[in-house]
N, C-alpha and C positions, 0 to 999 in steps of 0.2 A: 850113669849120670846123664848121657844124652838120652836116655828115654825117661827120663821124667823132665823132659824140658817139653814144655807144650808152647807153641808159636800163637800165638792172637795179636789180633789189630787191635785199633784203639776203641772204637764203640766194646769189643767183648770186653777189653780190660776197664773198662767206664764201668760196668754193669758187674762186673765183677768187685770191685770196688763197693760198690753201693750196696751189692748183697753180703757182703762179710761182715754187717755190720748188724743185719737182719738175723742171720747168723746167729752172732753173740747175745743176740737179744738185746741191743742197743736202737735198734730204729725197728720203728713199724713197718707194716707189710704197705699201706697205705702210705707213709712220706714217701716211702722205695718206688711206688710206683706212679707218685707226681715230680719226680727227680728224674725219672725214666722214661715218663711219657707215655706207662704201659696202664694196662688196668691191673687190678688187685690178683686176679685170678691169673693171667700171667705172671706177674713176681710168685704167687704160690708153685706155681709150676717150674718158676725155672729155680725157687727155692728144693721142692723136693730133688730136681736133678743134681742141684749141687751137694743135696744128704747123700745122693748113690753116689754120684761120677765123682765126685771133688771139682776140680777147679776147671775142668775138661765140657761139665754142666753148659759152659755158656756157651760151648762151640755147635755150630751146625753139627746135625748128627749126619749127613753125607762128606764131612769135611774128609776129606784125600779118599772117597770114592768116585766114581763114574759116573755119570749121570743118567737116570734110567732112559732117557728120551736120545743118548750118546748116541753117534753115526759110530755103525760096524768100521771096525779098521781097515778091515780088507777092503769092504766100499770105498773107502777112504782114500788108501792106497792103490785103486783102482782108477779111480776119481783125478789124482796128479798123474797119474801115468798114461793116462789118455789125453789130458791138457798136455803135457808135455810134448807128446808125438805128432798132436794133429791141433791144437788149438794156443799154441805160446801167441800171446798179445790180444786173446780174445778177453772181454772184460769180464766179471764175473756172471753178469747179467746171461749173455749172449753165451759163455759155456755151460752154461748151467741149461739152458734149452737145449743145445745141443747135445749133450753130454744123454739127455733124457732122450732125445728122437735118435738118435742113431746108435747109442749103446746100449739102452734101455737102465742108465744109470742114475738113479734118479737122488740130488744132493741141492739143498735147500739154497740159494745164491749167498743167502750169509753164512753159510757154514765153509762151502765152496771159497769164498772170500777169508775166510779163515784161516784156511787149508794152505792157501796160495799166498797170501803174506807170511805165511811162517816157513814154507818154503822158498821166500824170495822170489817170485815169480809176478809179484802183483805190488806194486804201489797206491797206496793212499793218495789220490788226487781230492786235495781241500781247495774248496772252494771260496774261497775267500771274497769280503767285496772288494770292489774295483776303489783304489781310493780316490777321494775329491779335494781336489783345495779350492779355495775361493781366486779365480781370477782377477785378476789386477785392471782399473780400469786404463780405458784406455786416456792418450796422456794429451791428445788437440781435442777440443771442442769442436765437434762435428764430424769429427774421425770415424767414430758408429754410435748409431740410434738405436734403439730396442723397439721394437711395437708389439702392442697385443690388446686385446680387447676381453672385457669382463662383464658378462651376462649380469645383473644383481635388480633386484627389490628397492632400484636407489630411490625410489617415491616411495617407498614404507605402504604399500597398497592406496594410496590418491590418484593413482595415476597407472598408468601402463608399465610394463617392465623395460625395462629399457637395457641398451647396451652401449657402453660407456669406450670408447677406440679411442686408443695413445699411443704415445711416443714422445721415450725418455731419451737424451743424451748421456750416455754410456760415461763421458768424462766429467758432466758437471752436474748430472741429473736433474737439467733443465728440461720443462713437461711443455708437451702441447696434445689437448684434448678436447673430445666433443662427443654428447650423447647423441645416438643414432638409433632407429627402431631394431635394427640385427647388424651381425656381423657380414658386413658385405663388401666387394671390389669398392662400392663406390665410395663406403664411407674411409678405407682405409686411403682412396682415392683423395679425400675433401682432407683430411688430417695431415695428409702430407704436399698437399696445396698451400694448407695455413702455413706450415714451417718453412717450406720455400720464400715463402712471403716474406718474411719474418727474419730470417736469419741466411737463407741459397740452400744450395742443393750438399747434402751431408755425404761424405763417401763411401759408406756402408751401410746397409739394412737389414738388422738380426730380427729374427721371427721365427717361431714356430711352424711346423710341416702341415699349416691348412691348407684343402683345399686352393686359396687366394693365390698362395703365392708357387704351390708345388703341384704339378697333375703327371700321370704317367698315362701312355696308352700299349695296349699290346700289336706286337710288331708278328703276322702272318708266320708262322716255321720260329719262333721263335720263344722260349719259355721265360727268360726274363723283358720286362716290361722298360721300356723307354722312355726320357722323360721328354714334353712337350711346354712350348711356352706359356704362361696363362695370361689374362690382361693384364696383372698387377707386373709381374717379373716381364713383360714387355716392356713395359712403362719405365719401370727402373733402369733397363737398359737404355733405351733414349734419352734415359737422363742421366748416365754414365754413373751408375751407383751400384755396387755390387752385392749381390744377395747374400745371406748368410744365413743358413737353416740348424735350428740349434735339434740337438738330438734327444732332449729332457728340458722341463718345466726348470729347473735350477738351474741351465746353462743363462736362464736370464732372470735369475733372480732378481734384477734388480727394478724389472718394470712388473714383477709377481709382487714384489716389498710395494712397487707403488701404489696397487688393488689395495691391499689391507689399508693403509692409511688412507685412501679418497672410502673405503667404506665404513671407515670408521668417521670422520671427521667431515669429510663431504655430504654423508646422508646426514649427519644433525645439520649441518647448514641449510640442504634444501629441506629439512622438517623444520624450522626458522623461518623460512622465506614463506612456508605453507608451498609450494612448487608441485603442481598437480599436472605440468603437461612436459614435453621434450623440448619445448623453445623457452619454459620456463626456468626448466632443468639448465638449459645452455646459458642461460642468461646469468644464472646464480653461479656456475662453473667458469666465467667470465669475467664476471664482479668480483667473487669472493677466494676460490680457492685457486683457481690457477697464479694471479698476483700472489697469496701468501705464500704458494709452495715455491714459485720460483723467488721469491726475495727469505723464505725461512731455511728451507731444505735442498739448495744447491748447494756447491763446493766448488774450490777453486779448482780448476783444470794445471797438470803439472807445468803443461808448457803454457806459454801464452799466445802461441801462436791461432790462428781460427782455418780448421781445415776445412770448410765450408767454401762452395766454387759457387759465384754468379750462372745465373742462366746463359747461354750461347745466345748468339742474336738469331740463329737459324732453329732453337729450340722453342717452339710455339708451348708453351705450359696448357693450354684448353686443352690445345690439340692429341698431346702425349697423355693428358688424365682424363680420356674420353671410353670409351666401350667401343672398340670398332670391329668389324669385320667384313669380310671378303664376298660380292656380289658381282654377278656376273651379267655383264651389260648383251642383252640380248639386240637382234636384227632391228629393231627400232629406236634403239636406243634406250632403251627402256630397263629399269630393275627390278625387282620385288624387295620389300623391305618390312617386314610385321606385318604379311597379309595384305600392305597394300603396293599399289605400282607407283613408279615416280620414273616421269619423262625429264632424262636429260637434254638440257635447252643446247643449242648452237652456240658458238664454234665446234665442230665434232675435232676433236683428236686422234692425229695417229696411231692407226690401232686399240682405236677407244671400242670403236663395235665388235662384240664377242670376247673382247677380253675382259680384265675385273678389275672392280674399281675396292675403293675402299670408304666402308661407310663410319660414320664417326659420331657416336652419341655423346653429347657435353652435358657438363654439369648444368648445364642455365636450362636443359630441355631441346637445344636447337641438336639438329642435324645436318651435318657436314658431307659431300662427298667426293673425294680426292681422288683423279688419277694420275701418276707421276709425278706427283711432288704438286699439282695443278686442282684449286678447285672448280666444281663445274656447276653452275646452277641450274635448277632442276625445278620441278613441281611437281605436288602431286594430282595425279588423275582420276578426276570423279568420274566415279564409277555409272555406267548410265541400268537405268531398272530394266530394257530389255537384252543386251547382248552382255555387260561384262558384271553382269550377279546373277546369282539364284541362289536359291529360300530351301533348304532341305532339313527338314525335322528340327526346324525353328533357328537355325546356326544362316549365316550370310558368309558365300563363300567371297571369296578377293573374285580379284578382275579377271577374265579370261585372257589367256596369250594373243598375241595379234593374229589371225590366219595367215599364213606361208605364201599364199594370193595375190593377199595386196604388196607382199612387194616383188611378185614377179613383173621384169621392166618390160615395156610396149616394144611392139616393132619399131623394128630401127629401117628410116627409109634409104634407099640407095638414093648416091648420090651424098647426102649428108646435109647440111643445110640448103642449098640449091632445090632439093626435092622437097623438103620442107617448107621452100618461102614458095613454091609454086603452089602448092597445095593450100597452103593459106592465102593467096592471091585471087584461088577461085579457080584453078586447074581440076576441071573433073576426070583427067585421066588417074587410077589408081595407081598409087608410087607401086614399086617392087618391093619387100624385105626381105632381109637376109636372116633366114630364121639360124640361132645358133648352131652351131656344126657336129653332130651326132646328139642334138636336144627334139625334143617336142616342138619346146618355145613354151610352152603352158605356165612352167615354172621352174626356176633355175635348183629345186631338190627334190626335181623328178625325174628320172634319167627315160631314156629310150626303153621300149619293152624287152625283154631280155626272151631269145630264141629266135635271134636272128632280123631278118628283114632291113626294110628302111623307114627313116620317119618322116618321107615327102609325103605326097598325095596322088591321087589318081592311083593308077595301075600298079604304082612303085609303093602302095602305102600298106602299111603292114597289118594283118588281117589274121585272126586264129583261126588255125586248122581247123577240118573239117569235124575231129573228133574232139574237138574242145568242148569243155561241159555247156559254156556259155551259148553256144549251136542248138 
């Protein structure tokens, strides 16, 4: 009885089905193989098997044999018995190379993987995605902002391409915007000027890992990279607002939601307005869409409280949304600044010569320069056509450094003023000086000659050897 029970799945018994009927001479060879899916010569074929076999026709004819292409057992059995001894927790991958260069056994990784799940040696690691849920906003007004900025066609070719930099309020999805020629420090700079203005300083600032607000440099002996300040994330720190760098374009979805609506409804406004330049663009973003968005598509905030902090009276707003950086006040007082020099004026500061000041580019154009909390005014110094330029292969170099000369200091007369009011009274005897004490006198970053001697004069003054080349 049990050997005429024959085991089939469901597609054989489907097909099986269908041809018993073909069979009897009840359905044709053609309905059987638009029921089936097959062509006509297949149902021929698997009709004559079922004239030979009986109902056995429909099964694979390798069914419960081996597979011509089967790994030898003993390989096989080979195969676990060398994982076992020298490679337990090596993945399939990495024994499977191995297994080939040091035993010369050579077993395909997915056969190998096979092998080893059914001996319990290997688990299935699924990879599953990581899941997301939608973040909750947050519950004050001004608690966190979103920024980010969108590249787009928003003149529809009338105009230049522009790029459009925002910032949404996270709890009420109040917007403040302005088109800019690129994505840059200053205009994220001038967008978060306007909200200040407008409403204080927000206590967080979510953004993606540009450039602006993230930079790393590499630290000498060392193979990970360290992160450094950039202008923006200085800025935010003087203005007591904490950065927050999202790790994926849907950690902010909600200022990505606000791109698609300003491109969708924003560009027929400025195709309406006819808007062909960027102060046109700003104009019509002014007028028209920032008022509707913020009276259509806000929402109420859960709480009502406003986490938004007033400026400090010691926080200068130019001052912190400026470009600044670090120059170094040379022996005259003097800086370099974009190729050119700028003379810091009187009063000199404590430790102002040689050390660094800090220079400060603002939004209006002007330049600023601060040492210690102190500004210093300055000018710049025209370059004269003989001593501080020259012309080489048509470029104009900056000003030359001052010579180390002019500011070596004069003799000093003995006596001290006494010797000096005689001398300007019309005393023609020569004062003495007291030339500094192991110096020249030439110039205070020239030292004495080195290989001995003295640096008086007469018979005492120091002289190269007879076999010096200069002889």
């Amino acid at each position: 009885m049990e050997k005429d029970r024959i085991e089939m799945n469901q597609g054989e018994r489907d097909v099986l089905k269908a041809m018993s009927l073909v069979l009897s001479g009840k359905r044709t060879q053609s309905e059987a193989a638009r029921l089936l899916g097959r062509s006509e010569r297949q149902v021929r074929r698997i009709q004559r098997r079922l004239e030979k076999l009986g109902d056995a026709g429909v099964m694979h004819g390798l069914r419960g044999r081996a597979s011509n292409n089967a790994l030898d057992q003993a390989v096989a059995s080979e195969a676990v018995s060398l994982y076992r001894r020298h490679y337990l927790g090596f993945g399939p991958t990495l024994a499977s190379e191995k297994l080939a260069e040091e035993h010369q056994v050579v077993v395909s990784v997915e056969t190998l993987r096979g092998l080893l799940l059914r001996e319990s040696l290997w688990q299935r690691q699924r990879h599953r995605d990581k899941h997301r849920q939608r973040r909750e906003r947050r519950v004050c007004f001004g608690e966190m902002v979103q920024a980010d900025a969108s590249e787009h066609d928003w003149l529809e070719g009338r105009g230049p391409i522009l790029t459009r930099v925002g910032m949404i309020d996270d709890a009420t999805g109040r917007i403040v915007c302005g088109f800019f020629a690129s994505e840059t420090t200053e205009a994220y700079m001038e967008v978060l000027r306007r909200w200040i203005g407008r409403h204080g300083r927000p206590a967080s600032w979510y953004s993606d890992r540009h450039g602006i607000f993230r930079a790393e440099e590499k630290v000498a002996g060392y193979a990970q990279k360290r992160s450094v300040p950039t202008q923006f994330s200085r800025a935010l720190k003087e203005l007591g607002m904490e950065l927050i760098l999202a790790n994926s374009p849907q950690a902010k979805g909600r200022v990505e939601r606000l791109w698609g609506t300003a491109q969708d409804r924003l560009v027929k406004e400025l195709r309406l307005a006819r808007a062909r330049t960027m102060e046109q663009a700003n104009a019509v973003l002014e007028a028209k869409f920032l008022p509707w968005f913020n009276r259509r598509c806000v929402v109420k905030a859960a709480s009502g409280n406003d986490a938004h902090r007033p400026l400090d009276k010691r926080q200068d707003l130019a001052a912190i949304l400026s470009i600044q950086q670090l120059r170094h006040v040379a022996n005259d007082y003097t800086i370099r600044f974009e190729n050119q020099v700028y003379q810091l004026l009187p009063p000199a500061q404590a430790g102002q010569r040689g050390g660094k000041v800090v220079v400060e580019q603002r939004a209006d154009g002007s330049m600023k320069v601060r040492f210690k909390g102190r500004y210093l005014e300055h000018r710049r110094v025209e370059e004269s056509k003989e001593e501080e330029s020259k012309e080489e292969d048509g470029k104009v170099l900056g000003a030359l450094p001052p010579s180390p000369r002019s500011l070596a200091p004069g003799p000093i007369p003995a006596g001290g003023g006494r010797a000096l009011a005689k001398g300007r009274a019309g005393d023609s005897t020569r004062p003495a000086v007291h030339r500094p004490a192991g110096r020249s006198g030439r110039t205070p970053a020239l030292p004495c000659p080195s290989g001995g001697g003295s640096c008086g004069s007469g018979n005492q003054a120091w002289r190269p050897a007879p076999t010096h080349p200069w002889r």
